[in-house]
C-alpha positions in Angstrom: 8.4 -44.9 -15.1 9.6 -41.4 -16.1 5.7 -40.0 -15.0 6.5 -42.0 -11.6 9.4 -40.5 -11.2 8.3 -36.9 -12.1 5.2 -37.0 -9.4 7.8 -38.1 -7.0 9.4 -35.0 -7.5 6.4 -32.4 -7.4 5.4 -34.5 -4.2 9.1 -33.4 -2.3 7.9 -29.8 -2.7 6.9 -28.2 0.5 3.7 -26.0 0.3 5.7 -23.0 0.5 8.5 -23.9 -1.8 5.3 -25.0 -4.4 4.0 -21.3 -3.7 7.1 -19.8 -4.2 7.7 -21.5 -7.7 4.4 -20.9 -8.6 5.3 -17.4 -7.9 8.4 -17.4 -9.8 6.3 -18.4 -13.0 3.8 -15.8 -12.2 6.4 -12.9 -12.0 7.9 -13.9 -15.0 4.9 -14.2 -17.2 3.6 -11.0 -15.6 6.4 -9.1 -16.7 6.5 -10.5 -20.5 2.8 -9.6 -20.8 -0.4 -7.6 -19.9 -1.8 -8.7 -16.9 -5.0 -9.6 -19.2 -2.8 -11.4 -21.7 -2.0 -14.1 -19.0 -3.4 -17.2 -18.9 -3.9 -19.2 -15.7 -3.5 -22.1 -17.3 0.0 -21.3 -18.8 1.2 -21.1 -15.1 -0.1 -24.2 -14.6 1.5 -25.6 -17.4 4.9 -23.9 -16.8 4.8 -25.4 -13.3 3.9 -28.8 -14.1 0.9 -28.9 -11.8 -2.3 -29.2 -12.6 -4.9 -25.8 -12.9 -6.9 -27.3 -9.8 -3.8 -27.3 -7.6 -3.1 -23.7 -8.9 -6.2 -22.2 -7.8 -5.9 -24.2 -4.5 -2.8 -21.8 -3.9 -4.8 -19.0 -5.8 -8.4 -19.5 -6.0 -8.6 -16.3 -8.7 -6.2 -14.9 -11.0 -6.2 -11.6 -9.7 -5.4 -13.3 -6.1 -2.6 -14.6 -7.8 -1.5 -11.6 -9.1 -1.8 -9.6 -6.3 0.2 -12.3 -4.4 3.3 -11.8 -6.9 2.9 -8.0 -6.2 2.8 -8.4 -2.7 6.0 -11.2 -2.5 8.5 -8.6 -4.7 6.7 -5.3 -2.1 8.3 -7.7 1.0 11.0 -8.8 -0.7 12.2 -4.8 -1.8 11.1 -3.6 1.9 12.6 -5.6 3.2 15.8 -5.2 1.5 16.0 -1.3 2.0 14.6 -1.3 6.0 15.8 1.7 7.7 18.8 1.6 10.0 18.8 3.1 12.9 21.7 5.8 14.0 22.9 5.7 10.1 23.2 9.2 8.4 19.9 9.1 5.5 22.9 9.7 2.9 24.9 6.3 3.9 21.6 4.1 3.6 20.5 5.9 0.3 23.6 4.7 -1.0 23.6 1.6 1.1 20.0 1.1 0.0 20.4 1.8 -3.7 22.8 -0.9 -4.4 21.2 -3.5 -2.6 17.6 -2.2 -4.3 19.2 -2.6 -7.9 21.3 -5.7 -7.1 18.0 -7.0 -6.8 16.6 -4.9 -9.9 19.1 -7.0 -11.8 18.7 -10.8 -9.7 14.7 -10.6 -10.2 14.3 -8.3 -12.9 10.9 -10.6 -13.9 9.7 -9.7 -10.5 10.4 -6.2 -10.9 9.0 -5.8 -14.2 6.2 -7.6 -12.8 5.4 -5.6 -9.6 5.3 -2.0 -11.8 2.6 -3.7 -13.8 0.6 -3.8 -11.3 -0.6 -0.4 -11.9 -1.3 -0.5 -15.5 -3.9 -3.7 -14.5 -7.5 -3.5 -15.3 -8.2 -4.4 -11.9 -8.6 -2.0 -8.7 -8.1 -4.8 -6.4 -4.6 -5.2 -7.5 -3.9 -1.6 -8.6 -4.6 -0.8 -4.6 -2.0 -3.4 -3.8 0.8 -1.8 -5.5 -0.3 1.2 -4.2 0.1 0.5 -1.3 3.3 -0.9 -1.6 4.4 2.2 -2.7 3.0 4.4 0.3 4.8 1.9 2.3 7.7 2.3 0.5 7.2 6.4 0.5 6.8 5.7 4.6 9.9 4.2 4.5 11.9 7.0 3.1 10.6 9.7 4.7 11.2 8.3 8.4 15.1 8.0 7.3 14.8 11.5 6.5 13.3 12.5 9.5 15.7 11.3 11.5 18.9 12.1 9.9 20.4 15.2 11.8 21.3 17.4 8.9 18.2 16.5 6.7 15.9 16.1 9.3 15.0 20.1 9.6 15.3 20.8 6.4 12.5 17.8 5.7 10.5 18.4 8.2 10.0 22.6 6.6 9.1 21.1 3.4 5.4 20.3 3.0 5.8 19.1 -0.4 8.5 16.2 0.7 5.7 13.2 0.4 5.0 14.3 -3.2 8.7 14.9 -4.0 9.4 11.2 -2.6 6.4 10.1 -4.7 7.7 11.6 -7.9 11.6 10.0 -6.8 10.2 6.7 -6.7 8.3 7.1 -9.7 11.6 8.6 -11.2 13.6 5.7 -9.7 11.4 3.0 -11.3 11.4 4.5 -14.7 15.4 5.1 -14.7 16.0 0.6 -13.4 13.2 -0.5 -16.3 15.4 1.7 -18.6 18.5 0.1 -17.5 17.0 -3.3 -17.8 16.1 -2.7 -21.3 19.9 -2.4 -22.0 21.2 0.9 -20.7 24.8 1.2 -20.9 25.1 2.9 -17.5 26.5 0.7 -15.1 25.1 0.1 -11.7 27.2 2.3 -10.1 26.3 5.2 -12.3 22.2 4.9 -12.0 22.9 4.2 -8.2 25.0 7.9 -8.2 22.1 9.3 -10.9 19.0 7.9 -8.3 20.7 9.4 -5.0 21.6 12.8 -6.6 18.0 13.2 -7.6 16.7 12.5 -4.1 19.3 14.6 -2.7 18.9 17.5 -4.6 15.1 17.6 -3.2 16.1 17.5 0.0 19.4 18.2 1.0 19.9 21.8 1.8 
């Protein structure tokens, strides 16, 4: 009765919402271990499905992989989109809290996402990659278009690296909070825009 019961309820999932848990499983596992030290199978076991449904969603595991990088790259883009007509020094802030809010909501997925770039595998290390051009693209157009940074970014032909290195900077500061920092969120959003700003601002 109780197995009845318990297809029942994998059968009300939607394909999406089975995705998305799979997903969910994924980032967390992901971000507790080495890419090479996960299993396919303890997804599959963590989900209640069987392995021949997961790779139905992910024929291999670096597809799967690559899809949990790519889900937290839309989900943080999305998050901090650029706002047109808003000074670049409103949406850092702006931006900031809303990026570590989610920091601390899907830390798993976060964790998950930076180590994407310590994987074995190019295919996936060219994903995260290019989340973080994206990312990078992102940035500088705020920059560009803010009145008072805007010429001072536009004279400095190191800005891409220097946004490079303040992303790199930015990820390194929220895994350090997450490991128990006692800055609070407020303080490593103030600590994250002063170093941007103090590339940038003239």
């Amino acid at each position: 009765m109780a197995a009845n019961q318990g297809e029942r309820a994998r059968r009300r999932l939607t394909t999406e919402e089975r995705r998305e848990q799979l997903l969910a499983v994924g980032a967390r596992l992901f971000s507790e271990s080495p890419y090479d030290d996960v299993w396919i199978e303890q997804v599959a076991e963590i989900a209640g499905v069987s392995r021949g449904l997961l790779y139905h969603y992910f024929p291999t595991k670096r597809d799967f992989f690559a899809a949990v990088v790519e889900r937290e790259s839309e989900r943080m883009l999305r998050m901090t989109a650029a706002v047109p007509g808003v000074p670049a020094r409103d949406q850092l802030a702006a931006g900031l809290d809303t990026f570590l809010a989610y920091v601390e909501t899907h830390a798993h997925g976060f964790r998950a996402f930076h180590r994407a770039d310590a994987a074995g595998d190019q295919a996936v290390r060219r994903v995260y990659q290019r989340s973080l051009a994206a990312q990078e693209r992102q940035i500088l157009a705020v920059l560009a278009e803010d009145p008072e940074l805007g010429p001072v970014a536009q004279a400095r032909p190191d800005l891409r690296l220097a946004v490079r290195g303040w992303l790199a900077f930015t990820t390194a500061v929220c895994l350090e909070w997450l490991r128990g920092s006692d800055l609070t969120r407020q303080q490593v959003r103030d600590l994250c825009a002063r170093a941007l700003l103090g590339v940038v601002a003239p």
